[in-house]
N, C-alpha and C positions, 0 to 999 in steps of 0.2 A: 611447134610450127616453125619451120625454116625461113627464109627469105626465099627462095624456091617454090616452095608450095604457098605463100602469100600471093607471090609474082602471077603463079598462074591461075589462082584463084580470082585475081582482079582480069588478067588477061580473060579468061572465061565468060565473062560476063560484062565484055568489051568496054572495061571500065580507063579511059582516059586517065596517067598518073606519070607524075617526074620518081625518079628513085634515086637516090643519092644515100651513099655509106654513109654514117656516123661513127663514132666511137663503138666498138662494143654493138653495130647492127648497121639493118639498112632500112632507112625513112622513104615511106610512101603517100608522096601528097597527090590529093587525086583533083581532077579537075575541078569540081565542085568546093571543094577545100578540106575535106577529109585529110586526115592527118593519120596513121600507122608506122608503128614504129615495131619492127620485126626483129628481137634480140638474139644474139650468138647461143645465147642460153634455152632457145624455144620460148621467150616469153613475149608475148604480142600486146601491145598497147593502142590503144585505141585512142587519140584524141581530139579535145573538141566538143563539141556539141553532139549529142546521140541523132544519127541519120538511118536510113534505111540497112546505106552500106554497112554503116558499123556495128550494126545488130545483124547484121547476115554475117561479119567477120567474126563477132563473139560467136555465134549460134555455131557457125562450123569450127569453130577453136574448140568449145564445149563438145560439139561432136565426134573430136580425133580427128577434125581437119578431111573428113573425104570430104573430094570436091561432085558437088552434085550441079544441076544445070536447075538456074532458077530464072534465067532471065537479064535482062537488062538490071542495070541497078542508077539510083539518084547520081550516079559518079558523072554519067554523060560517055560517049559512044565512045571506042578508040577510034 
């Protein structure tokens, strides 16, 4: 999973989030305080505390990442 298809994964589900580069990826905190970490290498890290968001982020990571419409999520509205 890119930083691309995270981006519009969260966009999708008008999820509120700042996004700033790191070393090696790009960190997305979301309004609520979720924390993803999208690496160069496709590897996606989830952290923090387990929310709704972050079990829908693992679920579609596990899935091959299509992006499917599920709704609002815990993150809070863009």
């Amino acid at each position: 999973m890119t930083a691309d298809e995270l981006r519009d994964f969260l966009t999708q589900r008008d999820v509120k989030f700042e996004e700033n580069e790191i070393q090696h990826g790009t960190r997305f905190k979301c309004g609520s305080g979720e924390v993803i970490v999208a690496y160069n290498t496709g590897t996606v890290s989830c952290q923090g505390k387990p929310t709704e968001l972050s079990k829908a982020v693992k679920d579609w990571k596990a899935s091959g990442g299509s992006i499917q419409s599920t709704g609002r999520s815990s993150c809070g509205a863009k």
